[in-house]
C-alpha positions in Angstrom: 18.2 25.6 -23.5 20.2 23.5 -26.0 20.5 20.4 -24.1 19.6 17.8 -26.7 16.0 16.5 -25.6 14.0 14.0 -27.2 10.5 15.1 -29.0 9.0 13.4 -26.3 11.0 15.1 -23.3 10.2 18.4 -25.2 6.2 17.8 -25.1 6.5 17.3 -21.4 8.8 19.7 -21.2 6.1 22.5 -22.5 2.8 20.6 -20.8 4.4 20.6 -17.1 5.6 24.1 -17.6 2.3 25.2 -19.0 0.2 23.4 -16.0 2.8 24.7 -13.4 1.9 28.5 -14.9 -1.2 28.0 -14.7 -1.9 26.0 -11.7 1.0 26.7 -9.5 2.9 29.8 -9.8 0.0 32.3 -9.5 -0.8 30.6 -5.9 2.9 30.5 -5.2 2.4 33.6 -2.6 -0.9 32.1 -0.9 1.0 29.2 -0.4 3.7 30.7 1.7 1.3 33.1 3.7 -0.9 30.3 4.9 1.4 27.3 4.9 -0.6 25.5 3.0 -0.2 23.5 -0.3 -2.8 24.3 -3.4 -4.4 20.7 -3.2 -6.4 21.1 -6.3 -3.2 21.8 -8.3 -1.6 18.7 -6.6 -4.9 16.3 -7.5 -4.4 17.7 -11.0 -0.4 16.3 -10.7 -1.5 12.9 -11.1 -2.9 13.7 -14.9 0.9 14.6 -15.7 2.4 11.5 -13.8 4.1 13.9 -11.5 3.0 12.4 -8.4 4.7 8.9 -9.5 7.3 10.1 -11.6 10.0 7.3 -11.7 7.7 4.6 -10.4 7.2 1.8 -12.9 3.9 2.0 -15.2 3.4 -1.6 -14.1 3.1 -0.4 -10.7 0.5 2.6 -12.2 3.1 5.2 -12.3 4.4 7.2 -15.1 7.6 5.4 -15.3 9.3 8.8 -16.3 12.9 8.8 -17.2 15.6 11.0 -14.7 15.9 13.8 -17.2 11.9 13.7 -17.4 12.0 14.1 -13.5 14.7 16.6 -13.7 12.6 18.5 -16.2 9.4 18.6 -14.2 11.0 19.0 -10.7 12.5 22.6 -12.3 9.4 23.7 -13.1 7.6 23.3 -9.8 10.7 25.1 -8.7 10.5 27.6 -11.3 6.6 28.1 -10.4 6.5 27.2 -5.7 9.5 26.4 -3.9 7.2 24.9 -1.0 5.2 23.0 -4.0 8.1 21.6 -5.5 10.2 20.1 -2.1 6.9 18.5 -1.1 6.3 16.8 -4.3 9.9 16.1 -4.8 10.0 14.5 -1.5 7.2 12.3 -2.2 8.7 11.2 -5.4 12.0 10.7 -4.5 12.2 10.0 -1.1 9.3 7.9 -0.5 7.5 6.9 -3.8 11.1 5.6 -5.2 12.1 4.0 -1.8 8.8 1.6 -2.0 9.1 1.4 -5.6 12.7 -0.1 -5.8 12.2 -2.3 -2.3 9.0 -2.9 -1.9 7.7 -5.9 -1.7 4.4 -6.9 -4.0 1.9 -7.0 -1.8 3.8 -3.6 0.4 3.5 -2.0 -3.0 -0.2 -3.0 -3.6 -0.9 -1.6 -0.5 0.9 2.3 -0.7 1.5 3.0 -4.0 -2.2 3.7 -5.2 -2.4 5.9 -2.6 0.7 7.4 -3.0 -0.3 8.0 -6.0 -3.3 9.1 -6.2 -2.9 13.2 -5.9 -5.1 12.9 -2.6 -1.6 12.2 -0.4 2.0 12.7 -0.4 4.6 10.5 1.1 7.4 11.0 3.7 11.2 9.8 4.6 12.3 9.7 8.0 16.3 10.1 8.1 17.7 13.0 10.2 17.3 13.2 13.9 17.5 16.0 16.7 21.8 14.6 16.6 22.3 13.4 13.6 21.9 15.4 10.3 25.3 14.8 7.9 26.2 12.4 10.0 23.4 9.5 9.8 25.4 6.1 10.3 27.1 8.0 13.6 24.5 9.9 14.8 21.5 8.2 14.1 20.0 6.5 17.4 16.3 5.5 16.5 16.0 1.6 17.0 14.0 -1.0 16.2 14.0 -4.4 18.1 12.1 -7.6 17.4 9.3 -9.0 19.5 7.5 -11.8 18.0 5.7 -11.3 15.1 6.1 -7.2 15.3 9.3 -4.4 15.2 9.2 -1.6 18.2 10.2 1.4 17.4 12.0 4.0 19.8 13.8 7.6 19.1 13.2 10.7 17.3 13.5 12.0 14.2 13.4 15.6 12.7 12.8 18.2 10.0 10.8 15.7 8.4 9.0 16.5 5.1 5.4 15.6 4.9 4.7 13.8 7.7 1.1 15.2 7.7 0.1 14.1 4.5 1.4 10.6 4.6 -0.5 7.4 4.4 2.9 6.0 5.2 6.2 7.2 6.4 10.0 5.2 5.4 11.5 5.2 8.6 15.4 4.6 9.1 16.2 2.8 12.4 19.0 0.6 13.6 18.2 -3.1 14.1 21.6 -3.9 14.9 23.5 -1.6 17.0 26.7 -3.4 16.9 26.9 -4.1 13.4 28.3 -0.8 12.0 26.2 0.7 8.9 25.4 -3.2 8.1 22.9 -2.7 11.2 20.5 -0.4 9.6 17.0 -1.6 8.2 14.2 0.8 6.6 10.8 0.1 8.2 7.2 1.3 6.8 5.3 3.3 9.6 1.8 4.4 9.2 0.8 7.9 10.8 -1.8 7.1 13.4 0.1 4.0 14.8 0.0 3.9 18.6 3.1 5.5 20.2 3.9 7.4 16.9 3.6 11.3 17.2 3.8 14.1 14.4 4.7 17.4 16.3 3.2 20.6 15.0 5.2 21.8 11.9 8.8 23.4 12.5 8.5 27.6 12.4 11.0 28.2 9.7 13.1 30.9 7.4 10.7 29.6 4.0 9.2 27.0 2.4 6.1 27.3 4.7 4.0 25.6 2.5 5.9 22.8 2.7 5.9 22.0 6.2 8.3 20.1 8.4 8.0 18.2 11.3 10.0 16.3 14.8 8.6 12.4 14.7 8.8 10.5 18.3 8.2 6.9 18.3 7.3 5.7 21.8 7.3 1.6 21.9 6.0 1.9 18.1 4.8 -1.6 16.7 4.6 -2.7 13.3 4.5 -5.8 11.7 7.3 -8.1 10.5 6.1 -7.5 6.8 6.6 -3.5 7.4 10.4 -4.1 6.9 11.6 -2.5 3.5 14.2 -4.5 1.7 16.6 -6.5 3.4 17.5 -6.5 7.2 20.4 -4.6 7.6 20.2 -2.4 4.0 19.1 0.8 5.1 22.1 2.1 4.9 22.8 1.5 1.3 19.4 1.9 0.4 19.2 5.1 2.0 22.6 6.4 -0.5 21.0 5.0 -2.8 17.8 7.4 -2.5 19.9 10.4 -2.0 21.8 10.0 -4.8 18.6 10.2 -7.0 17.3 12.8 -4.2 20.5 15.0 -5.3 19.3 15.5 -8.9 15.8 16.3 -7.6 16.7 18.7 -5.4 19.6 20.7 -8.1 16.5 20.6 -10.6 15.0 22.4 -7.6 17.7 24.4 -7.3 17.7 25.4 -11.0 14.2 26.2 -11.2 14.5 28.8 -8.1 17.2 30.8 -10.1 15.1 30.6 -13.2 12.4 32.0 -11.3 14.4 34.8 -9.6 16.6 35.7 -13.0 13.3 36.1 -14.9 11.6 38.5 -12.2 15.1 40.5 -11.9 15.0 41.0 -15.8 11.6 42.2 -16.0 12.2 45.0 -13.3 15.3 45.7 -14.9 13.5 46.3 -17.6 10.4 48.7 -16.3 12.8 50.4 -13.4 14.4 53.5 -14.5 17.4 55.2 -13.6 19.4 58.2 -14.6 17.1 59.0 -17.4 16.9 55.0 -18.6 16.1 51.5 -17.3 18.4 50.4 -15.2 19.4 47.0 -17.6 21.1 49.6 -19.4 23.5 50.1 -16.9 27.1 48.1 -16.7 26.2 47.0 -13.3 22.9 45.4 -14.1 24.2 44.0 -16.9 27.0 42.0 -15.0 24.9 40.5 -12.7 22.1 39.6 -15.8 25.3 38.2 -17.4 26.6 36.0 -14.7 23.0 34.7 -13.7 22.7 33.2 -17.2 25.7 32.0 -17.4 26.0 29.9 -14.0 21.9 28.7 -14.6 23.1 27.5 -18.0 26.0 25.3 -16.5 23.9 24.5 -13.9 21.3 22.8 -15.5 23.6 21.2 -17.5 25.1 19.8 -14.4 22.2 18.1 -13.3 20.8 17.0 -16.6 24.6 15.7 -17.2 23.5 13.6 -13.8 20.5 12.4 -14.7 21.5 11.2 -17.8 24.0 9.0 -15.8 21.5 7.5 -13.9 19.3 6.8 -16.6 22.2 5.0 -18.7 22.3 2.9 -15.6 26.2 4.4 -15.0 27.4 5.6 -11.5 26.3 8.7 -11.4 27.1 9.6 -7.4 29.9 12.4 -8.5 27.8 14.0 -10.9 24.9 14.7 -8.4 26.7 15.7 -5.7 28.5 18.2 -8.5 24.8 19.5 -9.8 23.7 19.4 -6.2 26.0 21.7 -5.3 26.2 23.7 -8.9 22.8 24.2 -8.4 22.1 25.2 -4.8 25.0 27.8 -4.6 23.8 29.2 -7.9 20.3 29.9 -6.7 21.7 31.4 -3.9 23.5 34.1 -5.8 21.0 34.4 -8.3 18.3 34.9 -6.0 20.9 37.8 -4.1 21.7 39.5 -7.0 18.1 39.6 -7.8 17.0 41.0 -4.9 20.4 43.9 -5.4 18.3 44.6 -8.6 15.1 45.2 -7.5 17.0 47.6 -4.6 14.3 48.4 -1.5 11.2 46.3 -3.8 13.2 43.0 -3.3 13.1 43.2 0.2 9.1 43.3 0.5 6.8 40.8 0.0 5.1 42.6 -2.6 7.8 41.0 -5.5 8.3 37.5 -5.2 12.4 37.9 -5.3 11.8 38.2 -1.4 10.2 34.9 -1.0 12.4 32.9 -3.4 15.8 34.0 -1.7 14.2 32.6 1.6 13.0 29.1 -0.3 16.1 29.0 -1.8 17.8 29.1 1.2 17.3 25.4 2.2 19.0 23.8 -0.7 22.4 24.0 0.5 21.6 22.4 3.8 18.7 19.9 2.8 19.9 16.5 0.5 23.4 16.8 2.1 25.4 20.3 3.0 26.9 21.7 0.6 30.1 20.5 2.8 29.1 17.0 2.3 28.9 17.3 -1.6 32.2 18.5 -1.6 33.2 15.8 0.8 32.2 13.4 -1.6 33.0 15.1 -5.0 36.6 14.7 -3.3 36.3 10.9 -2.2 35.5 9.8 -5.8 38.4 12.5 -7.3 41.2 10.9 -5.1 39.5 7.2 -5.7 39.5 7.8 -9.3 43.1 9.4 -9.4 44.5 6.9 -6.8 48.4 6.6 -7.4 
């Protein structure tokens, strides 16, 4: 792609995708038969800085740039679907979280971990009743006693839960005080009253398993509390936003994946006395792919880019969010259409990417909530 990238952004741009063919994409298949991530590709992450990506080098991570994120996230993509949400999910939904809220001695205490290659971190939002809907549906609590915060409620379709030395945990800590009354709180796995349920049975992704969290009387320290009382409801906006470029790099790198396997075939599979990419129809569909990856990708770097020059950047990834997802949704279709009876078995890996791909217009926000607030900001912006 053209997008103007520096020399440096260009060297990681070729390492991660070179370590990601190597490492990653050859397992991709293992990973989803046995629901189980490659480890000793993940250890190997922390070499490239992709298990702290955007956390600060003074707090020992990479203190990569979003486009730098964005770039790396597309390749895990590109090479595991279940790979890439779990190591996105650590970077941006728990790594980031602790990074930009933590206190010293909260970040002394995770982030090496966290770090490390060995672990991978978790965020607790959605619940059994509230999914899109988090300051209204949302019902986990969290009440003072003494020196210690109890935690009650469930949470679900959590990412990682298994693999974290720590989990950010949204709960209410004010229940009359609107979306002022929600706090973020640091919960350890292995904490008395707090139960990871066996991993969710699901349409794909199944190395990147996802689990229901109860919290029965949970008690953590005072210190546990992440930020501010009553800012985990901004803070939690806050890590979506950034979530949203993540996951449309995601996105991207699932079409990428699917486009270049529907080529290929296109090329080898003959039809009517020639390959079948000489036919109108294939063509079209080849055509269109490449196109709506191309604006795609540009959607989200456009995003990124916001973020980095410190600019609101909200609109812009909910717009590659939702670019991105939908687009890897019809090019992983189409892809299968080429590939005719093939696609549908799990002997070409079009088959397993349209089921990964499925997931990224519900997780991050519906692709009805980034239209939601792609509107807001239009009628903001153009406000008579």
């Amino acid at each position: 792609m053209d997008f103007d990238l520096s020399p440096e952004q260009r060297m990681f741009q070729r390492a991660v995708h070179d370590f990601c063919a190597a490492e990653v994409k050859p397992y991709a298949a293992q990973v989803d038969e046995t629901g189980e991530l490659r480890w000793e590709a993940i250890r190997k992450m922390r070499d490239l800085g992709l298990t702290g990506m955007q956390v600060p080098e003074a707090d020992g991570g990479a203190g990569l740039d979003t486009i730098s994120m964005a770039i790396a996230t597309e390749a895990l993509g590109w090479a595991c679907g279940s790979t890439a949400l779990s190591v996105a999910a650590h970077n941006g939904l728990c790594c980031a979280p602790i990074a930009n809220w933590g206190t010293p001695e909260q970040k002394a205490r995770y982030l090496p971990r966290l770090l490390s290659g060995e672990v991978l971190g978790s965020l607790a939002l959605t619940e059994p009743g509230a999914g899109s809907d988090l300051a209204g549906g949302v019902q986990t609590s969290a009440r003072r006693d003494g020196d210690n915060w109890v935690i009650n409620g469930h949470k679900a379709w959590i990412t990682n839960p298994r693999y974290a030395p720590v989990v950010v945990t949204l709960v209410r800590t004010n229940k009359e005080a609107g979306t002022r009354g929600f706090s973020m709180l640091l919960v350890e796995p292995g904490t008395p009253g707090f139960t990871i349920h066996p991993a969710e049975k699901k349409m794909g992704l199944n190395g990147s398993t996802t689990h229901m969290l109860t919290f029965e009387e949970v008690r953590v320290p005072a210190d546990a509390l992440l930020g501010a009382e009553g800012r985990g409801f901004p803070q939690t906006m806050q890590t979506l936003d950034g979530g949203r470029v993540g996951i449309g790099a995601l996105g991207v790198g699932l079409a990428q994946a699917a486009f270049e396997a529907a080529v290929r075939y296109a090329q080898e599979r003959r039809a009517f006395g020639k390959p079948i990419s000489e036919h109108q129809a294939i063509q079209w569909m080849i055509a269109d792919a490449a196109l709506e990856i191309e604006a795609a990708r540009l959607m989200v770097y456009r995003a990124a880019w916001l973020k980095d020059q410190g600019r609101d950047f909200s609109k812009a990834a909910a717009m590659g969010k939702l670019m991105a997802t939908e687009v890897a949704e019809r090019v992983a279709r189409n892809a299968i259409q080429i590939h005719g009876s093939y696609g549908y078995s799990r002997e070409y890996p079009v088959e397993r990417i349209y089921r990964d791909q499925r997931l990224m217009t519900i997780g991050e926000g519906t692709s009805e909530i980034q239209r939601l607030v792609i509107a807001r900001h239009v009628l903001r912006e153009m406000a008579l």
